[in-house]
C-alpha positions as CSV (number, residue, x, y, z in Angstrom):
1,X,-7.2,-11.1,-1.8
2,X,-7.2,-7.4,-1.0
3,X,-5.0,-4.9,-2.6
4,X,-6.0,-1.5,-0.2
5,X,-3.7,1.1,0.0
6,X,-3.8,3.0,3.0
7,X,-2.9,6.9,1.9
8,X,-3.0,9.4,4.8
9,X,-1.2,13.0,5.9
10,X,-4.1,14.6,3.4
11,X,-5.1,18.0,3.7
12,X,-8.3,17.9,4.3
13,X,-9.7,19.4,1.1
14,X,-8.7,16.1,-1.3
15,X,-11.7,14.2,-2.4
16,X,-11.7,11.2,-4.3
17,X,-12.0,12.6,-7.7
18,X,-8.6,14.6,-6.3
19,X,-7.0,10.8,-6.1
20,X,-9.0,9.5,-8.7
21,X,-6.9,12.7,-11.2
22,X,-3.7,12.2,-9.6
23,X,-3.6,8.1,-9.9
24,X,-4.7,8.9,-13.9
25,X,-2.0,11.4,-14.2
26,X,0.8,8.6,-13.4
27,X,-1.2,6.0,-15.1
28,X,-1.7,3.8,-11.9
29,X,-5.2,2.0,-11.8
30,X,-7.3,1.8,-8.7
31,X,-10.4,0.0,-8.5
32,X,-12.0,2.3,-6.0
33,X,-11.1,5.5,-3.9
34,X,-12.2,6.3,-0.5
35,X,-11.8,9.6,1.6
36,X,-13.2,8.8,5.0
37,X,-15.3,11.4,6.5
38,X,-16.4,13.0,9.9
39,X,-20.2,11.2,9.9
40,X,-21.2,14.4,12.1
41,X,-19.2,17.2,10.0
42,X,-18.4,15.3,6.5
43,X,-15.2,17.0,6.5
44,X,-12.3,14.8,5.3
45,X,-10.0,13.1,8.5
46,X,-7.4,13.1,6.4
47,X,-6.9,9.5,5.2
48,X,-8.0,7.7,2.5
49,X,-8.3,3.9,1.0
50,X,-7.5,3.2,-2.5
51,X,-8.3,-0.3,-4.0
52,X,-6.1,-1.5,-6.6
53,X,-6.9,-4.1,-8.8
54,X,-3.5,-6.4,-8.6
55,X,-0.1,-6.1,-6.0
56,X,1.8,-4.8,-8.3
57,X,-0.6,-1.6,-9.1
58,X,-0.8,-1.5,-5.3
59,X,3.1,-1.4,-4.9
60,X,3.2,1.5,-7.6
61,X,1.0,3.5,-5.9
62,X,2.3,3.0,-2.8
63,X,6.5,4.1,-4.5
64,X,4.6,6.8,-6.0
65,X,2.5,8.8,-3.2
66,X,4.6,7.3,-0.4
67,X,6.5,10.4,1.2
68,X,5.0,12.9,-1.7
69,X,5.4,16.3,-1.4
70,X,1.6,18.1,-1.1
71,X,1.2,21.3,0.2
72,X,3.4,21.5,3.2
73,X,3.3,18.0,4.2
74,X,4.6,14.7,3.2
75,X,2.1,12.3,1.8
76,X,1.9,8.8,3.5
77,X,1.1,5.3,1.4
78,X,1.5,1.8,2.5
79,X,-0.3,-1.6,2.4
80,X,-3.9,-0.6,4.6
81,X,-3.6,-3.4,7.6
82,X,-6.6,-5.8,9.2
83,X,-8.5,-3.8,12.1
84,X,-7.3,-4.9,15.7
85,X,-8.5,-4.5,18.9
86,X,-11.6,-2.7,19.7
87,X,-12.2,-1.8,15.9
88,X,-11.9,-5.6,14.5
89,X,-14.7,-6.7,12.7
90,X,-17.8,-7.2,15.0
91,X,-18.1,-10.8,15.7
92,X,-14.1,-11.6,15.9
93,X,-12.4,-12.2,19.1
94,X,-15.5,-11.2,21.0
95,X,-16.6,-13.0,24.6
96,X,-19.5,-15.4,24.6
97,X,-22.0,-14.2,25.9
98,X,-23.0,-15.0,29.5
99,X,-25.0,-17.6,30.6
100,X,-28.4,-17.1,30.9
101,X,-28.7,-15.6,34.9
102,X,-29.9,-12.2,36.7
103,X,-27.0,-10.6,35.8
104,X,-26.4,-8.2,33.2
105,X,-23.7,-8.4,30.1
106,X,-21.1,-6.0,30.1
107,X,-21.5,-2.7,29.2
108,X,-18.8,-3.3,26.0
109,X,-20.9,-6.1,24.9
110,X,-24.3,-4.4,25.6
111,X,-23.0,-1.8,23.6
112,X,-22.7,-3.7,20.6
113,X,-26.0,-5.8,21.0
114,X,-27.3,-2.3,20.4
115,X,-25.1,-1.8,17.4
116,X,-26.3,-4.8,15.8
117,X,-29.9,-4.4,16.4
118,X,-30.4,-6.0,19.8
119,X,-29.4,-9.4,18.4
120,X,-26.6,-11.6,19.2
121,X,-26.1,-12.7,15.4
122,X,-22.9,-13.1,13.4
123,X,-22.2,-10.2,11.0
124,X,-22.5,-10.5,7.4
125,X,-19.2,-11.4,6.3
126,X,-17.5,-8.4,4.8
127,X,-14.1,-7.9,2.4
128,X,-11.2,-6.6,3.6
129,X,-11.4,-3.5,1.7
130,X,-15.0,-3.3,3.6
131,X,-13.4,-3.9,7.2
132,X,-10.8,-1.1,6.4
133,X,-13.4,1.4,5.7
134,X,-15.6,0.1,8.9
135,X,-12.2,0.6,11.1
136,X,-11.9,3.8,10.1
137,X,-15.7,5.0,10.4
């Protein structure tokens, strides 16, 4: 089971070392830290993913840096959720594909033929932590 904390309202100058500090600084544990990025401009988007190793380390982080004062804006932490919709994990909820005719797939499911390589193949399954980040890039 997944402990992600979902931390967001960051200014975008915080990096994971930033969250790695403050988390040693209260004595809270996390098992990894992730700022997610801007793939064209790396800069921060102003959320981040922290892993913690048990559900109670995740509840303390979450009471600690839940509503936190930093800078001029209040700091948000809860329990990350599952992707939905048109960011759940590749494979999940998705159409079969249609039968084998002259006429062409939709464009959404086209689309992620091309995502996947051009084959209609079931993702590698991935952790939770992992579908987090991939909603979020």
């Amino acid at each position: 089971m997944s402990f992600t904390v979902f931390l967001g309202n960051l200014p975008t100058w915080v990096t994971a070392d930033d969250i790695k500090q403050w988390l040693a600084a209260e004595d809270l544990v996390a098992d990894a830290v992730k700022v997610i990025r801007n793939h064209e401009t790396q800069e921060s988007k102003g959320f981040a993913f922290v892993e913690a190793p048990t559900a109670d380390e995740m509840a303390a982080i979450i009471r600690r840096f839940d509503r936190a004062p930093l800078e001029d804006r209040l700091l948000r932490a809860n329990p990350a959720q599952p992707p939905k919709g048109k960011d759940a994990p590749r494979g999940a909820n998705q159409p079969a594909a249609p039968a084998a005719s002259g006429n062409r797939a939709p464009q959404s499911q086209r689309h992620d033929r091309r995502r996947r390589g051009g084959k209609d193949r079931e993702p590698a399954p991935r952790s939770a932590f992992a579908n987090e980040l991939a909603k979020a890039l």
